[in-house]
PQR file of N, CA, C, O and H, with PARSE charges and radii, in Angstrom:
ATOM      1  N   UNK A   1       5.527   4.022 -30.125 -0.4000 1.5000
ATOM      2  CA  UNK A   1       5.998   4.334 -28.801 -0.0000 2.0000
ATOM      3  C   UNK A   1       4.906   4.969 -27.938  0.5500 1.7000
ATOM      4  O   UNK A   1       4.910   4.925 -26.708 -0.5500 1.4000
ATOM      5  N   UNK A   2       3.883   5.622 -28.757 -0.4000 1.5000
ATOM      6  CA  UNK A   2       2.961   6.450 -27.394 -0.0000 2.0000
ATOM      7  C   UNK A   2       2.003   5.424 -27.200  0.5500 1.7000
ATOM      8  O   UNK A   2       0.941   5.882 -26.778 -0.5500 1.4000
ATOM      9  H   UNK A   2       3.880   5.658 -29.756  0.4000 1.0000
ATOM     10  N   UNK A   3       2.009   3.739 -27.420 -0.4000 1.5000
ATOM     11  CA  UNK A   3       1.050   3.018 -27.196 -0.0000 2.0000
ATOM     12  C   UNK A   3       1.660   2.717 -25.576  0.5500 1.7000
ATOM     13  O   UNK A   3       0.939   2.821 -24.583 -0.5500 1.4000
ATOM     14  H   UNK A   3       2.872   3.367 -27.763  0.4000 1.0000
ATOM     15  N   UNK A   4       3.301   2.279 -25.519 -0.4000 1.5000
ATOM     16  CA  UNK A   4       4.058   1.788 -24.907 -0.0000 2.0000
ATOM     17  C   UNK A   4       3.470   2.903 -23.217  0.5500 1.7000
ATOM     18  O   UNK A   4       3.115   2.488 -22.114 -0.5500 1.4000
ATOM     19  H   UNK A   4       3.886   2.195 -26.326  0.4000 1.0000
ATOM     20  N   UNK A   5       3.601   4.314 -23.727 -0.4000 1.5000
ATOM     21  CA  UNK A   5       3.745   5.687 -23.227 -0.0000 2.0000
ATOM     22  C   UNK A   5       2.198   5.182 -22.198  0.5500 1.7000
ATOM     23  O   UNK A   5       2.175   5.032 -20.977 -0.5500 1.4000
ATOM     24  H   UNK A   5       3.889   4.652 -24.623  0.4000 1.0000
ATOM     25  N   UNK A   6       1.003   5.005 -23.199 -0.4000 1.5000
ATOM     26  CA  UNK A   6      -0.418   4.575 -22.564 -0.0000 2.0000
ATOM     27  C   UNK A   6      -0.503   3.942 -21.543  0.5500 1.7000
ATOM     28  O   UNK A   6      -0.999   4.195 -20.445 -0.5500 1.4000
ATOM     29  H   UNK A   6       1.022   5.127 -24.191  0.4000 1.0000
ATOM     30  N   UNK A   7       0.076   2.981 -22.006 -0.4000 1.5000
ATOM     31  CA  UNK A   7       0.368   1.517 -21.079 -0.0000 2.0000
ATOM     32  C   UNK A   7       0.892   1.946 -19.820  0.5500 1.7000
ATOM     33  O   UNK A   7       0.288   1.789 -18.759 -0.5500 1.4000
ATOM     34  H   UNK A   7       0.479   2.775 -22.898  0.4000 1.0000
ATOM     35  N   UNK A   8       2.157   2.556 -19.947 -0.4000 1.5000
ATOM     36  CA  UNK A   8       2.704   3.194 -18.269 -0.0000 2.0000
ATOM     37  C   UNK A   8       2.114   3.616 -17.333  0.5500 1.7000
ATOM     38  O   UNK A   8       2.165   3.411 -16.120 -0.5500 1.4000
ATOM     39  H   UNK A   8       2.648   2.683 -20.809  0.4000 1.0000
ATOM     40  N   UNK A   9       1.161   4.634 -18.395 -0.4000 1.5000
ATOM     41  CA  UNK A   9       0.329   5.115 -17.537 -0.0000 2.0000
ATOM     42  C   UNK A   9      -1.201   4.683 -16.753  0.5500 1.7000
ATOM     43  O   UNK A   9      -1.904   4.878 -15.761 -0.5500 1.4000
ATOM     44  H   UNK A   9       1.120   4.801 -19.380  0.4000 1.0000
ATOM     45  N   UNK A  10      -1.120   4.179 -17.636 -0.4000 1.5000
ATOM     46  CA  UNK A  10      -2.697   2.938 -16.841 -0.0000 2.0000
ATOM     47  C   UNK A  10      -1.870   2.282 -15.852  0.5500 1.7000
ATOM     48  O   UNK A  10      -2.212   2.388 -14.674 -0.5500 1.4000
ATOM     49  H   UNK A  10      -0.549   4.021 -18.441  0.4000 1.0000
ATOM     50  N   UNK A  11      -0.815   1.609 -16.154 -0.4000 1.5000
ATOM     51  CA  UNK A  11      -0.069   0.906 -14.624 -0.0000 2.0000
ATOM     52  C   UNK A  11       0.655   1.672 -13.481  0.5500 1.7000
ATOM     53  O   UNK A  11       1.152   1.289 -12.422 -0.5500 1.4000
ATOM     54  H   UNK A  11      -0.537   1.523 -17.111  0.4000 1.0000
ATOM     55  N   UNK A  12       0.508   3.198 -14.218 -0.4000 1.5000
ATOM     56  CA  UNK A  12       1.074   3.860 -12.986 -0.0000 2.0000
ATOM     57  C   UNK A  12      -0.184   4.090 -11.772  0.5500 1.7000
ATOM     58  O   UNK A  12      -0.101   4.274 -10.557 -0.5500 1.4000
ATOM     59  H   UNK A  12       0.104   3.509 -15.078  0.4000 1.0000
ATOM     60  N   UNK A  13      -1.585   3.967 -12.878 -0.4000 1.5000
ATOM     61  CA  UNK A  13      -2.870   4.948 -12.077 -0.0000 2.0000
ATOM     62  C   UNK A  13      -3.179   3.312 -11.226  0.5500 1.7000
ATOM     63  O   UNK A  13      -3.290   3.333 -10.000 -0.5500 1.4000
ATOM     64  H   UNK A  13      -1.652   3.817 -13.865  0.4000 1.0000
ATOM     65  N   UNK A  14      -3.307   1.877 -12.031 -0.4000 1.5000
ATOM     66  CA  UNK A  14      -3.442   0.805 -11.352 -0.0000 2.0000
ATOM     67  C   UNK A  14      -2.621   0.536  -9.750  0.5500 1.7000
ATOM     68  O   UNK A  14      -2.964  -0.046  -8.721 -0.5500 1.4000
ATOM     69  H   UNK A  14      -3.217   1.860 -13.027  0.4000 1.0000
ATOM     70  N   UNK A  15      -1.653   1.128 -10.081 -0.4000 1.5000
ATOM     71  CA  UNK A  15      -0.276   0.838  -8.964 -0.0000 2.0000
ATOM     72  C   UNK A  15      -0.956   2.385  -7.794  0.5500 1.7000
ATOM     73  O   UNK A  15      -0.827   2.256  -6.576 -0.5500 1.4000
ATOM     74  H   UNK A  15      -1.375   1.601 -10.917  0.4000 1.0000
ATOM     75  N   UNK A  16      -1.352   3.169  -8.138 -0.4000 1.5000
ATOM     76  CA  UNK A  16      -1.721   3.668  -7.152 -0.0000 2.0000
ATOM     77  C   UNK A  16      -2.863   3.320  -6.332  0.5500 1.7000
ATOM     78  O   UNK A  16      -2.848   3.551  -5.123 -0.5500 1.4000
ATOM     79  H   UNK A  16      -1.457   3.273  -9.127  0.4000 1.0000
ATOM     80  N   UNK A  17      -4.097   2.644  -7.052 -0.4000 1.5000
ATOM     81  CA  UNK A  17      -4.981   2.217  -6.975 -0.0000 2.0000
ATOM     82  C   UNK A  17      -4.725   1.091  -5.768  0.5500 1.7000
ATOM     83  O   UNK A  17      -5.053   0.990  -4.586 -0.5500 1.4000
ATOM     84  H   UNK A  17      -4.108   2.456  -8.034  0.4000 1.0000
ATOM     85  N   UNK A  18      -4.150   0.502  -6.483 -0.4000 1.5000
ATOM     86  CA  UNK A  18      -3.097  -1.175  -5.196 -0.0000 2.0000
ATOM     87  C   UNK A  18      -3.038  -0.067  -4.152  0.5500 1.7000
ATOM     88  O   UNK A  18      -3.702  -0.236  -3.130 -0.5500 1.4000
ATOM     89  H   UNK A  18      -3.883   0.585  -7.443  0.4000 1.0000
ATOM     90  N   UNK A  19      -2.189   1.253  -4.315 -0.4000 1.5000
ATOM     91  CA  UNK A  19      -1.388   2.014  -3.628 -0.0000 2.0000
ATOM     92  C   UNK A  19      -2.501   2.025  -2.019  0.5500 1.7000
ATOM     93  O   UNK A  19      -2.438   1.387  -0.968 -0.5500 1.4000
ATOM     94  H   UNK A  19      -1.650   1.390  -5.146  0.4000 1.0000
ATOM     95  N   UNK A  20      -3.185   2.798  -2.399 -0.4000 1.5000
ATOM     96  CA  UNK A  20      -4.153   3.476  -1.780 -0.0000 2.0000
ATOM     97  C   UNK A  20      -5.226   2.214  -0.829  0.5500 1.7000
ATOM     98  O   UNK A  20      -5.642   2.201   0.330 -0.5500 1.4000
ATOM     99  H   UNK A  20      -3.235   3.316  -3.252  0.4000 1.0000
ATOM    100  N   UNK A  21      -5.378   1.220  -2.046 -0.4000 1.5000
ATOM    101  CA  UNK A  21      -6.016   0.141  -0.934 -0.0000 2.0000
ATOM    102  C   UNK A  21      -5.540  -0.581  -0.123  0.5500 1.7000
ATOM    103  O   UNK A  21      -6.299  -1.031   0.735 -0.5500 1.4000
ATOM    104  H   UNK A  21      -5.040   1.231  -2.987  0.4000 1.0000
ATOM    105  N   UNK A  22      -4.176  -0.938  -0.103 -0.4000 1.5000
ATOM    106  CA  UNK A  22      -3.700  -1.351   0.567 -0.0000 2.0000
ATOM    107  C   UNK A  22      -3.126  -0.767   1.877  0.5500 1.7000
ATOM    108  O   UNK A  22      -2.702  -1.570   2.708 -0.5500 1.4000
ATOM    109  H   UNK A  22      -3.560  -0.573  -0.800  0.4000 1.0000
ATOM    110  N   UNK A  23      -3.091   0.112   2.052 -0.4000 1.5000
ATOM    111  CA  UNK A  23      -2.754   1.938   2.680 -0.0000 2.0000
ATOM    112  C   UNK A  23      -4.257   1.578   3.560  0.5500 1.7000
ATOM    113  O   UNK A  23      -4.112   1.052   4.664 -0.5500 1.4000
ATOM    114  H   UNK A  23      -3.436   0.765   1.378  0.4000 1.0000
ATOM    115  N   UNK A  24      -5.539   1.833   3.118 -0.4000 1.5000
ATOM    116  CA  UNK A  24      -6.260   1.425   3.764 -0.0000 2.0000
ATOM    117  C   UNK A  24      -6.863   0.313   4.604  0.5500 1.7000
ATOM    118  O   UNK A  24      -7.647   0.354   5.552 -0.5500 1.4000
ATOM    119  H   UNK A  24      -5.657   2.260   2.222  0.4000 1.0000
ATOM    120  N   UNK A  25      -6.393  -0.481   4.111 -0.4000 1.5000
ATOM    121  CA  UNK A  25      -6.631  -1.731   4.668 -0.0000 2.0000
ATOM    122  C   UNK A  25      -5.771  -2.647   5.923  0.5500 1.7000
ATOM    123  O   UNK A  25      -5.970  -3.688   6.548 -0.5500 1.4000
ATOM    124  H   UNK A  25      -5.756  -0.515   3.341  0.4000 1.0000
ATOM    125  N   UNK A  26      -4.193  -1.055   5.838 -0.4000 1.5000
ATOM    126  CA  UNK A  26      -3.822  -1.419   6.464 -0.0000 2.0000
ATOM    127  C   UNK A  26      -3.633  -0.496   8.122  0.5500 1.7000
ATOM    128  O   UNK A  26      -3.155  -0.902   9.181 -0.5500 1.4000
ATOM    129  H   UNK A  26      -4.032  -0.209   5.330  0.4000 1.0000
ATOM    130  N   UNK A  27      -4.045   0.430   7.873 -0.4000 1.5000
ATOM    131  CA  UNK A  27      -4.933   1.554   8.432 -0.0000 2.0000
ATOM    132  C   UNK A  27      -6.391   1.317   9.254  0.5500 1.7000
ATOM    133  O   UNK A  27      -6.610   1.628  10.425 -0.5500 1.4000
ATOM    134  H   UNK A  27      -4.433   0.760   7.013  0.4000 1.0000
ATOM    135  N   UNK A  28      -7.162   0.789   8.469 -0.4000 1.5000
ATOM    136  CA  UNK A  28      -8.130   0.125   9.514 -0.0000 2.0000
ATOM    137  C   UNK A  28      -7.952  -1.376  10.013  0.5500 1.7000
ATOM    138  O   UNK A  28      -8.786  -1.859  10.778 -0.5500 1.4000
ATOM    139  H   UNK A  28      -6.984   0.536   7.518  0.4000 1.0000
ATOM    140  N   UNK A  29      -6.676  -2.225   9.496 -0.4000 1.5000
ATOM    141  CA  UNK A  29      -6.658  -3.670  10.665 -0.0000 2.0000
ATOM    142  C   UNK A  29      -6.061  -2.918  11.515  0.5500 1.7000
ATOM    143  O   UNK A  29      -6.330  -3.480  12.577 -0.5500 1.4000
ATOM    144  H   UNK A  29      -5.998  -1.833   8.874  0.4000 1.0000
ATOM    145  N   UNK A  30      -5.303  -1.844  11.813 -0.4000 1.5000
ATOM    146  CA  UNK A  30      -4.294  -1.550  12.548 -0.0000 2.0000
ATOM    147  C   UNK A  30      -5.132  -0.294  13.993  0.5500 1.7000
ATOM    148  O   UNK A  30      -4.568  -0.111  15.072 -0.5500 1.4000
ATOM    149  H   UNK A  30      -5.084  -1.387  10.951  0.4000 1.0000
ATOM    150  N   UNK A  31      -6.549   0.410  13.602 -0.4000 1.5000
ATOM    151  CA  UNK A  31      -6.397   1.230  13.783 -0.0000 2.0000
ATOM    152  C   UNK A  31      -6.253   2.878  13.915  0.5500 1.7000
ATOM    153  O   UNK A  31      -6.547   3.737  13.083 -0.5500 1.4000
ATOM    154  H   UNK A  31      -7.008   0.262  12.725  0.4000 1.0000
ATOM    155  N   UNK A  32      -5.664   3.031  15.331 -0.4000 1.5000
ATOM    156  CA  UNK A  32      -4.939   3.896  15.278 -0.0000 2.0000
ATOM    157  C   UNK A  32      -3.239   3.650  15.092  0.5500 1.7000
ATOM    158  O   UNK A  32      -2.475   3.020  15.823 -0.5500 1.4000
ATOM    159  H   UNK A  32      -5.425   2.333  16.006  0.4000 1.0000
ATOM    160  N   UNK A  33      -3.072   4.104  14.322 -0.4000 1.5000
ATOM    161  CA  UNK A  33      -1.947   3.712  13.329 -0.0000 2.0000
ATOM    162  C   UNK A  33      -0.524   4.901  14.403  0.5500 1.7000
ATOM    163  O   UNK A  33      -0.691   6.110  14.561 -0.5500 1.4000
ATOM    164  H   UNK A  33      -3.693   4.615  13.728  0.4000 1.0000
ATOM    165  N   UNK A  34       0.513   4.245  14.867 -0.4000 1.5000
ATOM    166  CA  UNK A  34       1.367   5.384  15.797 -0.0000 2.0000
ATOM    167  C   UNK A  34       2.793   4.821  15.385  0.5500 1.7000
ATOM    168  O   UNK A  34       2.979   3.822  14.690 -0.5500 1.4000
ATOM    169  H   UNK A  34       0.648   3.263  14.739  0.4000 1.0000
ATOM    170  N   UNK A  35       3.974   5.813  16.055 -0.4000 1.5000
ATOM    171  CA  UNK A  35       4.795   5.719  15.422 -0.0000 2.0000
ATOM    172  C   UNK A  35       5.632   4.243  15.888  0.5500 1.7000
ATOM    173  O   UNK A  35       6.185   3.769  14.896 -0.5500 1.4000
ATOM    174  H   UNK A  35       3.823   6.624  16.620  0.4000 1.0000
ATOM    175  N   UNK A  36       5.764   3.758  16.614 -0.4000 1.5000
ATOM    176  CA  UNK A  36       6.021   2.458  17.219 -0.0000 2.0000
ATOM    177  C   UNK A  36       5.797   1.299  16.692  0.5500 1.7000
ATOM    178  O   UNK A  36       6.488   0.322  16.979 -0.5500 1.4000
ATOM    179  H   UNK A  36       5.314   4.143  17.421  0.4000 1.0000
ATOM    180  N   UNK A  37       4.639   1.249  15.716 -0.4000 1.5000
ATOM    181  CA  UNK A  37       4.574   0.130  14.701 -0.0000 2.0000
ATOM    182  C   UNK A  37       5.354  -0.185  13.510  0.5500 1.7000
ATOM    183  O   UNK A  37       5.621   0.512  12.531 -0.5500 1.4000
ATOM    184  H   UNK A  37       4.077   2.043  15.483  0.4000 1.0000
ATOM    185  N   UNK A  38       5.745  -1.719  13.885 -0.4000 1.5000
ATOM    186  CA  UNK A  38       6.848  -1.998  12.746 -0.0000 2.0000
ATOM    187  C   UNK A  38       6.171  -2.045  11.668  0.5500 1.7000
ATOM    188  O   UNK A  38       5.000  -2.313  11.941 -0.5500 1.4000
ATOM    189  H   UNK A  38       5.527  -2.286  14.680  0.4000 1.0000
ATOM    190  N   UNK A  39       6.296  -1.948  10.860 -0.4000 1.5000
ATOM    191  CA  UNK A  39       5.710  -2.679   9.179 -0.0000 2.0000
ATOM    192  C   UNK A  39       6.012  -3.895   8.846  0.5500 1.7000
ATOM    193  O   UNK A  39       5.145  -4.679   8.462 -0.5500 1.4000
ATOM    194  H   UNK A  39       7.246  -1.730  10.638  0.4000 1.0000
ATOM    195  N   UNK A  40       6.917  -4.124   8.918 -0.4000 1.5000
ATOM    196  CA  UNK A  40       7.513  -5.999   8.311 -0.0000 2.0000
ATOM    197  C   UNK A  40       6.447  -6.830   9.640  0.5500 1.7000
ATOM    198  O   UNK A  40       5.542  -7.607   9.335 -0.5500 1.4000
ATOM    199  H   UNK A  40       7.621  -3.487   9.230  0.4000 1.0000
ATOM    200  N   UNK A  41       6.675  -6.589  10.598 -0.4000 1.5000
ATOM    201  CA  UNK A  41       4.877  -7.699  11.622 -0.0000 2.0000
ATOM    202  C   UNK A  41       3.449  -7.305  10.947  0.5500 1.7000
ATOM    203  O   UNK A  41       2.578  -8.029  10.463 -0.5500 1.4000
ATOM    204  H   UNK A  41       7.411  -5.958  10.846  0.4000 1.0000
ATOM    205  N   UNK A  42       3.553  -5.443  11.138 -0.4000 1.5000
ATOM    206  CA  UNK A  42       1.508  -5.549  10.376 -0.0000 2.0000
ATOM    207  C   UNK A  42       1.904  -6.241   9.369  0.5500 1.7000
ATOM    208  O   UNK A  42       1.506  -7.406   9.399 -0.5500 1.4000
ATOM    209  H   UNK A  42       4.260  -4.855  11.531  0.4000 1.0000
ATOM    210  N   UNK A  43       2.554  -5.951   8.469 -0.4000 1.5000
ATOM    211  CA  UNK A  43       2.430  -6.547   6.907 -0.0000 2.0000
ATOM    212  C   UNK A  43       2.388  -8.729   7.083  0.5500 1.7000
ATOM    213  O   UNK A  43       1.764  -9.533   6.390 -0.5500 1.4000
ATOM    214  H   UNK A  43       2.877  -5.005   8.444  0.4000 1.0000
ATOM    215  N   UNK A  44       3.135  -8.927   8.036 -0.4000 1.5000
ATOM    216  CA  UNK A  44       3.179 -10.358   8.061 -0.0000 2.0000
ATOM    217  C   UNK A  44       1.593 -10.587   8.572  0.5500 1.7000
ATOM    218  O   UNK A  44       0.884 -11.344   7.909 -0.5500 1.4000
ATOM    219  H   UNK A  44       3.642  -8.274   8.599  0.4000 1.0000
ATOM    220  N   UNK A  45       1.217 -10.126   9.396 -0.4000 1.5000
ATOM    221  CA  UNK A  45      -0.212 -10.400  10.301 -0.0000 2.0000
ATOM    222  C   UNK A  45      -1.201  -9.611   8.950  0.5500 1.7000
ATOM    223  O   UNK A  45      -2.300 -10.164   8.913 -0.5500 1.4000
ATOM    224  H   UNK A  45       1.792  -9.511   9.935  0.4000 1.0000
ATOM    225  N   UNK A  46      -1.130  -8.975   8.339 -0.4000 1.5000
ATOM    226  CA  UNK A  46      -2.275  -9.176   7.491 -0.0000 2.0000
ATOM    227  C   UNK A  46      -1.888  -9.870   6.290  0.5500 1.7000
ATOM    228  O   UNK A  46      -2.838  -9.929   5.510 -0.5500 1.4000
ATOM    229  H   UNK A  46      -0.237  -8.526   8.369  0.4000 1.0000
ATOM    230  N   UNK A  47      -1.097 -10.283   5.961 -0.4000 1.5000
ATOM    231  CA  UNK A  47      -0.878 -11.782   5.271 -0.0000 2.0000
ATOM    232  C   UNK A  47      -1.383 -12.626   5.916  0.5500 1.7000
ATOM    233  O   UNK A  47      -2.542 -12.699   5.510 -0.5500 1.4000
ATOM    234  H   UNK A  47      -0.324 -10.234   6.595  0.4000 1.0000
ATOM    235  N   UNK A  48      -1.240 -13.274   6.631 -0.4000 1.5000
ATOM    236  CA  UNK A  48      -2.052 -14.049   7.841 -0.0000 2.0000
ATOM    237  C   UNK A  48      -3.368 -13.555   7.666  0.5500 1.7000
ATOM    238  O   UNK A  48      -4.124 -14.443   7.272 -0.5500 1.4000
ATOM    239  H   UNK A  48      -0.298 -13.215   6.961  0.4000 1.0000
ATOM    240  N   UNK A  49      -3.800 -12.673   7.789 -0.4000 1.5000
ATOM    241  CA  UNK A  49      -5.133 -12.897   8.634 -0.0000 2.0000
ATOM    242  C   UNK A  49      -5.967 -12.358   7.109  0.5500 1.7000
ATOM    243  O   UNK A  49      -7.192 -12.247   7.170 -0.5500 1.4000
ATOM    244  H   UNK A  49      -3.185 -11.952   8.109  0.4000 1.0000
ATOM    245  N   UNK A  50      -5.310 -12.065   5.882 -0.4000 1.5000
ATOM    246  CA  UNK A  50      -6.509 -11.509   4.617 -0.0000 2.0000
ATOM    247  C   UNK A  50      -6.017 -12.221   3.579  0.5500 1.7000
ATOM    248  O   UNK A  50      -6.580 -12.076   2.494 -0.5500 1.4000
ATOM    249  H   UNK A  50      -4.315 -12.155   5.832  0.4000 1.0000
ATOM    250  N   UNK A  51      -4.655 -13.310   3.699 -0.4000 1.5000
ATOM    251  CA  UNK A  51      -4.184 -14.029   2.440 -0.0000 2.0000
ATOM    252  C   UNK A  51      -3.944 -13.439   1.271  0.5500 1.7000
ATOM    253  O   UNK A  51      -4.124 -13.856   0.127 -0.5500 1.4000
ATOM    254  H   UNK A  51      -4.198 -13.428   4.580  0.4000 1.0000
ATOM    255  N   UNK A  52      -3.341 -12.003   1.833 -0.4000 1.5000
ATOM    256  CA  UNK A  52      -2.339 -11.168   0.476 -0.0000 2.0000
ATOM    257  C   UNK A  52      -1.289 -10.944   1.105  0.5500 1.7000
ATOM    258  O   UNK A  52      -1.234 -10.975   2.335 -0.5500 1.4000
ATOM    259  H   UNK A  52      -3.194 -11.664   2.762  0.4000 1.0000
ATOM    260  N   UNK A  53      -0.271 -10.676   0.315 -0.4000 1.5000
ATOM    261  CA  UNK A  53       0.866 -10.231   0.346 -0.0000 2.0000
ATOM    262  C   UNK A  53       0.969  -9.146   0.073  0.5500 1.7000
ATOM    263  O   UNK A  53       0.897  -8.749  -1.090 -0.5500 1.4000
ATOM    264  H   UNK A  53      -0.316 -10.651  -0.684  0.4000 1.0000
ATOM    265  N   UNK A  54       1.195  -8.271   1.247 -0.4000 1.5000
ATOM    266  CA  UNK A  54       1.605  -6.868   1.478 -0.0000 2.0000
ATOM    267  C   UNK A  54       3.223  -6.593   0.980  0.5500 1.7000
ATOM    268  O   UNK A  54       4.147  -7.282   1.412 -0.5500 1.4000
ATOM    269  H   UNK A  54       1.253  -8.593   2.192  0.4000 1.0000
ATOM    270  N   UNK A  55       3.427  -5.404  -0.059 -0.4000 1.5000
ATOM    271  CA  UNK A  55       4.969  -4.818  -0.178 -0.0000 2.0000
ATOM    272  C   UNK A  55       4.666  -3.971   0.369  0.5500 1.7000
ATOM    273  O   UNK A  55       3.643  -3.291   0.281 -0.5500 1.4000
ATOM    274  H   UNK A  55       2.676  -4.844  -0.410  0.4000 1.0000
ATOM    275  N   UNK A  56       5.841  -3.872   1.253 -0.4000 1.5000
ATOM    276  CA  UNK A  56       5.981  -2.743   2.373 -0.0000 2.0000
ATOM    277  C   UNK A  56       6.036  -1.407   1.604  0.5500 1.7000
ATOM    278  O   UNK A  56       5.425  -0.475   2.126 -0.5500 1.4000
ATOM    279  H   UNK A  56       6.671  -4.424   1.325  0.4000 1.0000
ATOM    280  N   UNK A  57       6.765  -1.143   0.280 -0.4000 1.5000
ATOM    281  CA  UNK A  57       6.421   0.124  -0.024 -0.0000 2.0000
ATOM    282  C   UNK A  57       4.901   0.909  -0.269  0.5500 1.7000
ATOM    283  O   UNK A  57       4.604   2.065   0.030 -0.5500 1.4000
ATOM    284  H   UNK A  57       7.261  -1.901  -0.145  0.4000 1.0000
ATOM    285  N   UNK A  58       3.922  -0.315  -1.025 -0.4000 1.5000
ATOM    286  CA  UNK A  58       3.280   0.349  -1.368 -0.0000 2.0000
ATOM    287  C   UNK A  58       2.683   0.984  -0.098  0.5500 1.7000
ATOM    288  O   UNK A  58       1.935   1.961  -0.139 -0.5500 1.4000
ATOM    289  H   UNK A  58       4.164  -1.254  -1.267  0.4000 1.0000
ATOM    290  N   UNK A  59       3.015   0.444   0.884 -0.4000 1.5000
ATOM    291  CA  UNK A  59       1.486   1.047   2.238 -0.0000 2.0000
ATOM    292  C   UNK A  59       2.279   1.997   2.937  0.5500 1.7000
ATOM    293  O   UNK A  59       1.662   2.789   3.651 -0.5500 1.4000
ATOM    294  H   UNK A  59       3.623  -0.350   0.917  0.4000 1.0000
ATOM    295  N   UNK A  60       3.866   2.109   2.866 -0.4000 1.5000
ATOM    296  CA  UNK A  60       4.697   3.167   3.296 -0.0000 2.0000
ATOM    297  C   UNK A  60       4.599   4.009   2.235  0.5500 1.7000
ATOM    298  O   UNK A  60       4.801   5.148   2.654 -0.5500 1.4000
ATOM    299  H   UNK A  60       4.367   1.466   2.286  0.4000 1.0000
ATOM    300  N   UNK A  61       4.401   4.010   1.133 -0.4000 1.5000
ATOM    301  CA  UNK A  61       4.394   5.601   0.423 -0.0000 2.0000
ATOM    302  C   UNK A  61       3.063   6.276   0.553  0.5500 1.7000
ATOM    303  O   UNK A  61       2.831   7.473   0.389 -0.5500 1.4000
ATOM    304  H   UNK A  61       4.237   3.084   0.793  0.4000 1.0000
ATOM    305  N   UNK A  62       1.962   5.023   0.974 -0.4000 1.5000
ATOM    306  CA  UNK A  62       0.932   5.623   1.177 -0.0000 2.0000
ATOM    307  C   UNK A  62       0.362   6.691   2.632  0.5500 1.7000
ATOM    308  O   UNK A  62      -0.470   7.568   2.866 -0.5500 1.4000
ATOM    309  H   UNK A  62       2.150   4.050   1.107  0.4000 1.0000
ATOM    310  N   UNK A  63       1.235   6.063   3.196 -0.4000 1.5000
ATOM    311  CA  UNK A  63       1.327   6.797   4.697 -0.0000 2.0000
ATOM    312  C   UNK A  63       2.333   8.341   4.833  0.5500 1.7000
ATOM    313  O   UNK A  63       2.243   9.280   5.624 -0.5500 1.4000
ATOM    314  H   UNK A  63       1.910   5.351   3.006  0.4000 1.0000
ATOM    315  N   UNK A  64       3.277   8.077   3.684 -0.4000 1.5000
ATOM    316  CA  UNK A  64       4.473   9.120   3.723 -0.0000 2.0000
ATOM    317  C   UNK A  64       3.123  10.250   3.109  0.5500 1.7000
ATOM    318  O   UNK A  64       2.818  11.246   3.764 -0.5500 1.4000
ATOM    319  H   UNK A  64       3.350   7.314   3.041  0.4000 1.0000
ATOM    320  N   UNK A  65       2.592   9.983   2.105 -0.4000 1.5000
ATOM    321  CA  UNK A  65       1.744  10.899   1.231 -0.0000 2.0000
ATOM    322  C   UNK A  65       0.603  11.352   2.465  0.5500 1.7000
ATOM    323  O   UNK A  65       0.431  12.526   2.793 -0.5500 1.4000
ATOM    324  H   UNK A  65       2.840   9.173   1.573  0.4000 1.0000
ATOM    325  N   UNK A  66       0.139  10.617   2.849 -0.4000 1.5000
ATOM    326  CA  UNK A  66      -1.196  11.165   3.874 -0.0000 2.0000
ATOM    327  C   UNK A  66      -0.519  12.128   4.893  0.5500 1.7000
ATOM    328  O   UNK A  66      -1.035  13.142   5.364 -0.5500 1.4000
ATOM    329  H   UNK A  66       0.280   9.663   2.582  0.4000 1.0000
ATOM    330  N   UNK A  67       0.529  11.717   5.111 -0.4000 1.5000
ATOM    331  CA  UNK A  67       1.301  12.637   6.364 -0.0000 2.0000
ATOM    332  C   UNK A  67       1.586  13.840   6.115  0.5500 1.7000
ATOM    333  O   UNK A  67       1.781  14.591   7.071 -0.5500 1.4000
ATOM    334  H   UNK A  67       0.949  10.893   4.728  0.4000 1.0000
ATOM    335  N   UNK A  68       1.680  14.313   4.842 -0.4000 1.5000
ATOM    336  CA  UNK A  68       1.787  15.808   4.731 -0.0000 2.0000
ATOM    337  C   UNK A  68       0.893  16.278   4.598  0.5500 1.7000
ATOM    338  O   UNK A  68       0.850  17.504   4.494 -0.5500 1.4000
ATOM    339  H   UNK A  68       1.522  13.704   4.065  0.4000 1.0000
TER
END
């Protein structure tokens, strides 16, 4: 079980990793980043314009975290 335990945790530090770059990346196509911006359009327009697929959480928890 503490191999299982390892594993979580490398995909928890990977998933922040996603977390954080994507947070950035969506931070500088955008900007100055204000409260008026939807997420479901940036996230469609940088699909479009960098050919990834943005989940809206990861770049909203990344913004919830910077904000405090």
């Amino acid at each position: 079980m503490s191999g299982s335990k390892g594993n979580m945790e490398v995909l928890s530090l990977e998933m922040s990793s996603i977390d954080i770059a994507v947070g950035m990346l969506y931070k500088n196509f955008l900007g100055n980043v204000g409260p008026a911006v939807r997420p479901t359009s940036v996230g469609i327009a940088i699909t479009k314009q960098f050919g990834i697929n943005v989940i809206t959480l990861l770049w909203l928890s990344y913004f919830n975290d910077t904000a405090e």
